[in-house]
Legacy VTK file of the C-alpha trace (Angstrom):
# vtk DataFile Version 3.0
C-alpha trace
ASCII
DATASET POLYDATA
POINTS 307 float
76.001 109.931 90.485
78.706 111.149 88.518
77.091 114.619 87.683
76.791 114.859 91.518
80.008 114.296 92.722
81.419 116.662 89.799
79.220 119.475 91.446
80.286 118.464 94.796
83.996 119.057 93.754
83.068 122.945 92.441
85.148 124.939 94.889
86.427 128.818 95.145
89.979 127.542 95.136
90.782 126.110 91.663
93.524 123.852 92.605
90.990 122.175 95.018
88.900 121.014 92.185
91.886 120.461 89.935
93.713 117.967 92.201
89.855 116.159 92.794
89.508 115.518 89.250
92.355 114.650 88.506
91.516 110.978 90.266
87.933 111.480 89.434
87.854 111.904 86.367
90.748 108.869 85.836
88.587 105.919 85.912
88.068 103.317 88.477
85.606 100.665 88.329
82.818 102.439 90.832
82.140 99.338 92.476
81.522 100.590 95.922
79.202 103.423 94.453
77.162 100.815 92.311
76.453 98.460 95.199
74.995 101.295 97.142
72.768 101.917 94.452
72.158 98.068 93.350
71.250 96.985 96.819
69.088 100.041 97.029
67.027 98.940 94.408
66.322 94.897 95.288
63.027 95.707 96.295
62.350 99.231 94.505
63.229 101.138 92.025
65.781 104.182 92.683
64.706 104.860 96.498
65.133 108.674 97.750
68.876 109.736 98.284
70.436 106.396 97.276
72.971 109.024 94.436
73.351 110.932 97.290
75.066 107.977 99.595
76.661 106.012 96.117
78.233 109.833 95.506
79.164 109.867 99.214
80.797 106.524 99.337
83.218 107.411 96.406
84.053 110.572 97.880
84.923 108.495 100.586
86.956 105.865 98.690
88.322 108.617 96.647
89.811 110.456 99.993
91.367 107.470 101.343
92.975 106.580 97.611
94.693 110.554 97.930
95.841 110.420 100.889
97.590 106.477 100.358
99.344 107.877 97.632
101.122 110.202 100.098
101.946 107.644 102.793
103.058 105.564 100.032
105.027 107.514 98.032
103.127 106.518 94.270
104.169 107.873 91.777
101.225 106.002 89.286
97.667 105.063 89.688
94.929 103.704 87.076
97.618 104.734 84.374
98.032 108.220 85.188
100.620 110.323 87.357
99.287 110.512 91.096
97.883 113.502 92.518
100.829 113.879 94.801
103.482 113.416 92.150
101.581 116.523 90.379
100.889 119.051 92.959
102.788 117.665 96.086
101.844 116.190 99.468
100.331 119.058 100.648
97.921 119.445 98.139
96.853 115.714 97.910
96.206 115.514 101.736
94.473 118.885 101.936
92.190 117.921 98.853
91.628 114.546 100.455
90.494 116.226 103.342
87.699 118.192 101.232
86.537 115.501 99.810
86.166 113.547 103.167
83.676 117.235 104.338
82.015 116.807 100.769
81.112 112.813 101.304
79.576 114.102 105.299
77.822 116.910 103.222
75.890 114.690 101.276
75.473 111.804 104.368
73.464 114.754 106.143
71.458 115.591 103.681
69.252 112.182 103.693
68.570 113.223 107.525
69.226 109.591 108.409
71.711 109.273 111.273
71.571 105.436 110.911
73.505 106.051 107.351
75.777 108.285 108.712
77.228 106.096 111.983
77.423 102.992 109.117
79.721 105.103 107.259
81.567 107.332 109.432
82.499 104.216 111.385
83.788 102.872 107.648
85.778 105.926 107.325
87.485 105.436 110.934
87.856 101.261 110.189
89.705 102.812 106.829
92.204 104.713 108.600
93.013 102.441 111.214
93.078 99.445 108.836
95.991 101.649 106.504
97.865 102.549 110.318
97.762 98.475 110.891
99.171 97.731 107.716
101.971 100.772 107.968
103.052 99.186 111.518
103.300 95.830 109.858
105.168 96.869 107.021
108.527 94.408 106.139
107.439 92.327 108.711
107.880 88.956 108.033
105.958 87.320 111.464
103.046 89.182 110.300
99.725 86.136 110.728
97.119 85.400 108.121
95.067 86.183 110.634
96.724 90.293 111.368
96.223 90.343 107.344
93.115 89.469 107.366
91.988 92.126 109.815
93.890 94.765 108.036
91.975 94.032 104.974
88.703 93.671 106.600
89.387 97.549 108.475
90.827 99.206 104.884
89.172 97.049 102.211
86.050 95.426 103.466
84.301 97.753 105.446
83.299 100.554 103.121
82.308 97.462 100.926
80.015 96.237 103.515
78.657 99.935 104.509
77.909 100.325 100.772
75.708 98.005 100.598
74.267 98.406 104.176
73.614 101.769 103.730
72.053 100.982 100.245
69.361 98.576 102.369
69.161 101.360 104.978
67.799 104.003 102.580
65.456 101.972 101.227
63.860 101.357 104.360
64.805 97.547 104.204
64.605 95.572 107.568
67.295 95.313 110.065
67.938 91.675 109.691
68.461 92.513 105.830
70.252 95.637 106.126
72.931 93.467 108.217
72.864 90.030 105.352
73.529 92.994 103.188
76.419 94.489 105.204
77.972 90.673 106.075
77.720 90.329 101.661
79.871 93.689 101.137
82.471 92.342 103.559
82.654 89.119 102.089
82.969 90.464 98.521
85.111 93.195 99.642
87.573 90.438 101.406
87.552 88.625 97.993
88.235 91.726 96.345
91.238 92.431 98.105
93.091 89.541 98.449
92.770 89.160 94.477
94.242 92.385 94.218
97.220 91.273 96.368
97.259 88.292 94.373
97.220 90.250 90.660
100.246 92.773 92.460
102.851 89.985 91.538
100.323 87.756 89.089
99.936 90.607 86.613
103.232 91.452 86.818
104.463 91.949 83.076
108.655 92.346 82.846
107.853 92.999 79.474
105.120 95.440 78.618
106.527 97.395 82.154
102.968 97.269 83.496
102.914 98.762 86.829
102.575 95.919 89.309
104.146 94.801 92.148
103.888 97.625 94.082
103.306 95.958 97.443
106.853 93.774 97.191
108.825 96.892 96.412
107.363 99.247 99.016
107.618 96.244 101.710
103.721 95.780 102.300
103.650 91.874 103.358
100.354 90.482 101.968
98.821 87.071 101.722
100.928 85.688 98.876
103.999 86.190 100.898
102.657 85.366 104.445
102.173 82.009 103.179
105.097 81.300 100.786
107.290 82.479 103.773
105.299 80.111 106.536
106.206 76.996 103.787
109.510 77.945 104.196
109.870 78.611 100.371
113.589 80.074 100.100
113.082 81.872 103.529
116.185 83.836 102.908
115.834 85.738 100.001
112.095 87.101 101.784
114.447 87.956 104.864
116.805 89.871 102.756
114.449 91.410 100.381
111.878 92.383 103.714
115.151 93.105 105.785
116.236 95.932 103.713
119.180 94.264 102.629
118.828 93.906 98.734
117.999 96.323 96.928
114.398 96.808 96.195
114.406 96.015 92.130
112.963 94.432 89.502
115.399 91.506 89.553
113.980 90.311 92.975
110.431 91.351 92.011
111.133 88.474 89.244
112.479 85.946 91.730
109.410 86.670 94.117
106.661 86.230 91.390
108.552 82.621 90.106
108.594 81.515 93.271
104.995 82.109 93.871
104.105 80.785 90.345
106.294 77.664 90.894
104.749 76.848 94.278
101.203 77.341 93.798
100.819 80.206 96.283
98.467 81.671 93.990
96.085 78.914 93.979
96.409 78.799 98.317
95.105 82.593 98.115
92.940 81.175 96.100
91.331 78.995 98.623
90.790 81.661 101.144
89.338 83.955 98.758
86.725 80.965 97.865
85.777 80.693 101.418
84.228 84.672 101.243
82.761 83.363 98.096
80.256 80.867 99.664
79.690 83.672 102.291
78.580 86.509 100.025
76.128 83.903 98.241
74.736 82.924 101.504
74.280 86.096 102.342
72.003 87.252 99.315
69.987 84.348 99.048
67.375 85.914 101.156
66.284 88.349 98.524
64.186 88.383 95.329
65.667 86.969 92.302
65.955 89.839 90.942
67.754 91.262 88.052
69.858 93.045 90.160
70.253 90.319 92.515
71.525 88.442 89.424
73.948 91.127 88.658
75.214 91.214 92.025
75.931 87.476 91.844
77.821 88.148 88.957
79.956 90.059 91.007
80.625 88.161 93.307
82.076 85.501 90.657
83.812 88.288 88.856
85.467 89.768 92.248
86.881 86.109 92.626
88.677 85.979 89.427
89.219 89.414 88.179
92.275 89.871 85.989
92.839 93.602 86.578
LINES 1 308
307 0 1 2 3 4 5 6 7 8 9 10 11 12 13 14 15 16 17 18 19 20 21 22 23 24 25 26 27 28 29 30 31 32 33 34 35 36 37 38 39 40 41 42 43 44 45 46 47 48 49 50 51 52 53 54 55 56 57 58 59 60 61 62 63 64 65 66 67 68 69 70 71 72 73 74 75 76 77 78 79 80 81 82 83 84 85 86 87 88 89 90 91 92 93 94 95 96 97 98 99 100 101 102 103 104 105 106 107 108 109 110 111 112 113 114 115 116 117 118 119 120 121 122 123 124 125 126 127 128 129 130 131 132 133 134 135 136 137 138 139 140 141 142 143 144 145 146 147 148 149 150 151 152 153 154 155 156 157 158 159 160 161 162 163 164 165 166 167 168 169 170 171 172 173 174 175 176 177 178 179 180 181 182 183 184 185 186 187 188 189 190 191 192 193 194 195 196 197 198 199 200 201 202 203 204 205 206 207 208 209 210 211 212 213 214 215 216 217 218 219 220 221 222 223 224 225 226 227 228 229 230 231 232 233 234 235 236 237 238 239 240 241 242 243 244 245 246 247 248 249 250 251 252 253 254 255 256 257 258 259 260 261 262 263 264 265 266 267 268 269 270 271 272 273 274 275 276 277 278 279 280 281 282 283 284 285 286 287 288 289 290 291 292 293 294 295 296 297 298 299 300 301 302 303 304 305 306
């Protein structure tokens, strides 16, 4: 899969392929990518064009991640200066833009229009998922319920299509492909409100780890929708949120004791547990596999990552 999607990003203009690389090439855990390939495989063994939709959905992933780092104005990701920090907005957007054509390339390749509406609509959910989270940025009303729809449009659903589109290729029924699409939302839910929980848990005022990105660029996520609707120093959110403090590491340190103190963390928690049971429900239907035993393990480890 890798091989493919380093072919995919040959181009006549060097700073295209320079610019895709450069997040390529930087890591990332491939999770989406492997579930399109693991749930391809629960009944067979490397069905036609599953690298070709695992490459696709990266492509995909790896788009969206370019073009973030331009609305939000990052400066790091996985460790490494962002795309648009080396070579400008322009670039990052443009480049984001090719690698959205190169994911479509590959879709219509496999000839299967079914795989290509499950993940074009992902790509759409994506982008209006990021435009519902800009609109609700520093807002302090914002619902667990508005923030759980945001995360279901820009997290969850290329999760789910992943692994639909993994049951799709392999020719799986339509009852399946959809327990298979219901398990990728479920984990990807899980997977995103740990991540907003490890944006102030990992935060490290010593070692200067990058974390708690979402509190100093205003993004209100779960941990703070529900230490503000306790009432826990209401205040110092409205200030911080407001505008009227300064954005720094002194009030990132305030925000992460007060969510440590209170046992926010632990009420994410909960939530996240409740997507849990539903990804297990959802695979039960299918062969005890060895790959249905890894993807069980990832459904535990999405629960309680630490990075």
């Amino acid at each position: 899969m890798n091989t493919l999607i380093l072919e995919r990003l040959q181009s006549k203009v060097e700073l295209v392929e320079q610019v895709g690389k450069h997040l390529v090439l930087s890591g990332g855990k491939r999770i989406r990518p492997l579930l399109t390939l693991a749930c391809s495989r629960l009944f067979q063994e490397f069905p036609g064009f599953a690298i070709h939709l695992a490459a696709a959905v990266e492509l995909i992933h790896t788009a969206t991640l370019l073009h973030d780092d331009v609305v939000d104005d990052s400066h790091m990701r996985r460790g490494e200066k962002t795309a648009n920090d080396v070579w400008g907005n322009n670039a990052s957007v443009l480049v984001g833009d090719f690698l959205f054509s190169r994911a479509f390339q590959l879709m219509v390749e496999t000839r299967n229009l079914e795989v290509l509406a499950s993940l074009s609509n992902a790509a759409a959910r994506i982008t209006e998922g990021e435009v519902l989270q800009l609109t609700s940025a520093y807002s302090l009303d914002l619902s667990v319920e508005t923030y759980l729809e945001i995360i279901s449009s820009k997290t969850a659903a290329l999760f789910a299509s992943a692994c639909e589109v993994g049951g799709m290729i392999a020719g799986m029924d339509p009852m399946l492909q959809n327990d298979l699409y219901e398990f990728g939302h479920s984990l990807g839910m899980m997977f995103q409100i740990r991540d907003d929980v490890l944006d102030y848990l990992a935060v490290s005022f010593d070692s200067g780890k990058e974390r708690g990105c979402d509190f100093l660029e205003g993004k209100v996520t779960l941990p703070v929708i529900l230490a503000y609707q306790k009432g826990l120093k209401t205040s110092f959110w409205k200030n911080h949120f407001d505008g009227e403090t300064s954005n720094n590491l002194s009030d990132l340190k305030t925000a992460v004791h007060l969510l440590k103190d209170n046992d926010i963390f632990g009420n994410c928690n909960n939530i996240a547990r409740k997507y849990h049971q539903k990804a297990l429900k959802s695979i039960n239907k299918f062969p005890k596999t060895v790959i249905w035993n890894d993807l069980k393990k990832l459904i535990a480890y999405s629960l309680n990552r630490q990075s």
